[in-house]
C-alpha positions in Angstrom: 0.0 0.0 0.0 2.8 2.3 0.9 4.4 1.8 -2.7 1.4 2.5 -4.2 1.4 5.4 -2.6 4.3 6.5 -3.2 4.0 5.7 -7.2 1.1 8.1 -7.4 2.6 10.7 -5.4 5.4 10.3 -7.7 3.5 10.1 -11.1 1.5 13.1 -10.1 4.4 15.3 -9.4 6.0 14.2 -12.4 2.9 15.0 -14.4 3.0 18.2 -12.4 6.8 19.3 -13.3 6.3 18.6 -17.6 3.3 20.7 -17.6 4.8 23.6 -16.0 8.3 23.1 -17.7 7.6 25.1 -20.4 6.7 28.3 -18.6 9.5 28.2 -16.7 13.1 28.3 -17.8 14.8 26.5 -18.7 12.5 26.0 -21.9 13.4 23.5 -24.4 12.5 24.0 -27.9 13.2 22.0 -31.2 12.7 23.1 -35.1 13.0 22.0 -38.7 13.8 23.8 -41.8 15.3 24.0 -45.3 17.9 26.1 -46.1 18.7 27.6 -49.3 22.3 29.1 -50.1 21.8 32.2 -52.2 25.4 33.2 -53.0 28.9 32.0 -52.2 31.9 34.7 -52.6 35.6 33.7 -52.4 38.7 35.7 -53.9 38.3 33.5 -56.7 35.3 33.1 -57.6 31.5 34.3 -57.2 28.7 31.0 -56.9 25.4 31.4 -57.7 22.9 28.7 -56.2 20.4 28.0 -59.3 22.4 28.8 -61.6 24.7 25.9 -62.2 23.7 23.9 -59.6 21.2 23.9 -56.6 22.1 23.2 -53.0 19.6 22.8 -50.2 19.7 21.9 -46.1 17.7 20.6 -43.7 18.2 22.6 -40.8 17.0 20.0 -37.7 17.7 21.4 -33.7 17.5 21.6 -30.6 17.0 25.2 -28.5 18.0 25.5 -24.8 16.5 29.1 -23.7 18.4 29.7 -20.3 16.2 32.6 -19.6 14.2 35.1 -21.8 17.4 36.3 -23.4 20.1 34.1 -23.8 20.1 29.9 -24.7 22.1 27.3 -26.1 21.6 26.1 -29.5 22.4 22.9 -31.6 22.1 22.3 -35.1 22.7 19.6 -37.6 22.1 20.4 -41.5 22.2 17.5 -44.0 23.4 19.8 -47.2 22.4 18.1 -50.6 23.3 19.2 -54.1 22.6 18.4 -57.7 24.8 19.3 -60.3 25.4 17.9 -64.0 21.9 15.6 -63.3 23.3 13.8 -61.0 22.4 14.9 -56.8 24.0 13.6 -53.4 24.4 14.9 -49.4 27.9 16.6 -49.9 28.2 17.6 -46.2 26.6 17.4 -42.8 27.3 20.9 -40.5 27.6 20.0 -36.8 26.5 23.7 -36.0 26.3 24.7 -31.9 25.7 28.0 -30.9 24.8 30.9 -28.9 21.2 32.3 -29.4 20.3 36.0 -28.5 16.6 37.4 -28.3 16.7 40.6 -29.4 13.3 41.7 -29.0 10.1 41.8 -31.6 10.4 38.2 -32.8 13.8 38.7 -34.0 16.5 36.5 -32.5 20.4 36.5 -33.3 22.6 32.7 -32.9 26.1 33.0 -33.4 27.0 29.6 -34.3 30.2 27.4 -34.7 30.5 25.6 -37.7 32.3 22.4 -38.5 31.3 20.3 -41.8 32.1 16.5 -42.9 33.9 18.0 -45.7 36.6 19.2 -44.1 35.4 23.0 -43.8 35.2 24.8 -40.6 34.3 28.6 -39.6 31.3 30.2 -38.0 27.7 31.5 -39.2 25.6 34.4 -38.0 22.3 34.0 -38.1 19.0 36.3 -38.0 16.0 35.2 -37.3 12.4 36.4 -37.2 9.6 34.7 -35.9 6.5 35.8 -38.8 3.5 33.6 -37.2 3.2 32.5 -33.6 0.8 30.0 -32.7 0.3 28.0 -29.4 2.1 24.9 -30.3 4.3 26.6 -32.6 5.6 29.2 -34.5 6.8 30.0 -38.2 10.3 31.7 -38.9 13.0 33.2 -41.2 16.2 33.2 -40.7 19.5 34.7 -42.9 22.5 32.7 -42.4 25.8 34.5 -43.0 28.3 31.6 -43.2 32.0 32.1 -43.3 34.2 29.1 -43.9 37.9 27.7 -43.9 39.8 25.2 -44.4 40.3 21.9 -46.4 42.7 23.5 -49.1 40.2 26.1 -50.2 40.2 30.0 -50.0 38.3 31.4 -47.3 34.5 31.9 -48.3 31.4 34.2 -47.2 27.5 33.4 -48.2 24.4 34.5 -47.7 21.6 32.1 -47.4 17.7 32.2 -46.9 15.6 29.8 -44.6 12.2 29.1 -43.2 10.7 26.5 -41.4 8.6 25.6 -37.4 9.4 25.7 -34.6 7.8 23.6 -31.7 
């Protein structure tokens, strides 16, 4: 009798502590997007996504809000790209990062970067949350990656992406 108890008790305060997780902080949140690289400028060379070739991600993380202002942020991106008729996942970005509110919707990560392919560097992002529901909310985001590494000159892009959040 005393277990049983003691289970309910339990059950009701763990009940208790996931509803009221969410209003409280920390607040853990998750999203899913797609990504499209707009432009790619080196000393070399200028690339143009949809022009020779068309590259897309699948932006797929995890938010840790510490407070109203600041969190933690990790990202994974599966990048794909098809070129000459032929397509394949060129890279995965292992992307953690820092994630600012700044007010209105509008939030700022600053983000490590370090890709399968041997490229590392970091990417601002700005984002704007554009619809907010009660289970979820709707956003865009420009990524400003800059990369190194793996014999290549240094690079800077601007991207476009939307996608939920939940």
């Amino acid at each position: 009798m005393r277990q049983v108890r003691f289970a309910i008790i339990f059950v009701l305060l763990a009940l208790n502590v996931s509803v009221f997780s969410q209003n409280a902080y920390p607040k853990i949140t998750g999203y899913f997007g797609i990504l499209h690289p707009i432009v790619t400028f080196s000393g070399n060379e200028t690339n143009v996504n949809f022009r020779d070739y068309y590259a897309v991600g699948f932006p797929t993380g995890i938010n840790i809000w510490k407070s109203a202002k600041i969190g933690f942020s990790f990202e994974v991106v599966p990048n794909i790209k098809a070129e000459n008729g032929v397509s394949k996942m060129n890279s995965l970005l292992f992307h953690p990062g820092v994630l600012v509110a700044l007010g209105n919707g509008y939030t700022f990560a600053g983000r490590a970067a370090f890709e399968t392919n041997g490229r590392y560097g970091f990417t601002p992002v700005f984002n704007k949350t554009v619809i907010k529901n009660a289970n979820s909310s709707y956003y865009v985001a420009i990524p400003l990656p800059v990369r190194f590494g793996n014999e290549h000159p240094t690079t800077f892009g601007i991207g476009f992406q939307f996608g939920i959040a939940f």
